[in-house]
C-alpha positions, 0 to 999 in steps of 0.5 A: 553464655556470658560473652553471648550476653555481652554482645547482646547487651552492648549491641541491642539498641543498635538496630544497624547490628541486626546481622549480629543480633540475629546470629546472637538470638539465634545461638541463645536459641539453641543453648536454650535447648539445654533446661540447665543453660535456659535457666541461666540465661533466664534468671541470672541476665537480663537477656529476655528483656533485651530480646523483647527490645529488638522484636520491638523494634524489628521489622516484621517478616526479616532474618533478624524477627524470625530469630528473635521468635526462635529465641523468645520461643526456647526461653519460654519454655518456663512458665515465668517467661510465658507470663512476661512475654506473652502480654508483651508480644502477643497484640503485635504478633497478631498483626504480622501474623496478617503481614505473614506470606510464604517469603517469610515463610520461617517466620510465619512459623516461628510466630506460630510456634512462639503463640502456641507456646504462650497460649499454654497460659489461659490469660494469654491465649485468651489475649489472642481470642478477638484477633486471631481468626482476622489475622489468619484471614488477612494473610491468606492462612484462613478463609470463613474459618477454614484453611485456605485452599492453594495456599503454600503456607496453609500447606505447611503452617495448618497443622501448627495454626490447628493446634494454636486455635484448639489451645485457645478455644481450650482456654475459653471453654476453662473460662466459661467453666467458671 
């Protein structure tokens, strides 16, 4: 872990290393799949910061975006990530969700595993009540509030974009609960 650490603390302000950095996001992904590794990485590395900078500055719909989701995904596995990340990314993965198409297609689910996983804190599913129908609407995946028809990536991303619009309803009736 700490050589991988390494590599991704020299190398994420350089964006001409994206190939690297996407491999790099990619196997901390998968470490993160171990509870022990995933709470290494989060807690004694700066390694969430620095995945927040590349997505920052990562071009939506690319190799090195997919796997950076991938990762942040895996680590927010624990509550404390959720609660960085999700004010961070969600406003702008609502806007490449509307630049989602099947071409991107590991993409677009990677973002909408990533939003579902952070929509299991309230305040950041409640983040994402203003934009989500019109991001969903603007790619294709939802028309007039319901799946779209003859859409490949409706067929594979509904049930997944299903799930993220109950938890986030979830979330409003909580709210309106108090």
């Amino acid at each position: 872990v700490p050589l991988l650490v390494d590599i991704l603390t020299s190398s994420y302000q350089n964006l001409r290393k994206q190939r690297i950095l996407a491999e790099v996001a990619s196997v901390l992904g998968q470490l993160c799949n171990d509870s022990e590794t995933r709470s290494l990485i989060s807690e004694s590395f700066p390694v969430v910061a620095c995945l927040l900078w590349v997505n920052d500055a990562a071009q939506p719909n690319t190799k090195l975006k997919s796997k950076l989701l991938f990762a942040l995904r895996q680590l927010c596995l624990l509550g404390q990530n959720k609660l960085k990340v999700g004010p961070h990314v969600i406003p702008v993965l609502l806007e490449e969700l509307a630049l989602a198409t099947w071409a991107s297609e590991e993409c677009a689910t990677n973002l909408v595993l990533l939003l579902t996983s952070l929509a299991t804190i309230n305040s950041n599913a409640l983040l994402m009540t203003d934009t989500i129908d019109a991001a969903l609407e603007t790619c294709g995946i939802q028309k007039n509030g319901e799946p779209a028809k003859n859409n490949k990536l409706v067929k594979h991303l509904w049930p997944k974009v299903e799930a993220l619009l109950i938890r986030i309803k979830d979330a409003q009736a909580a709210q309106c609960a108090f």
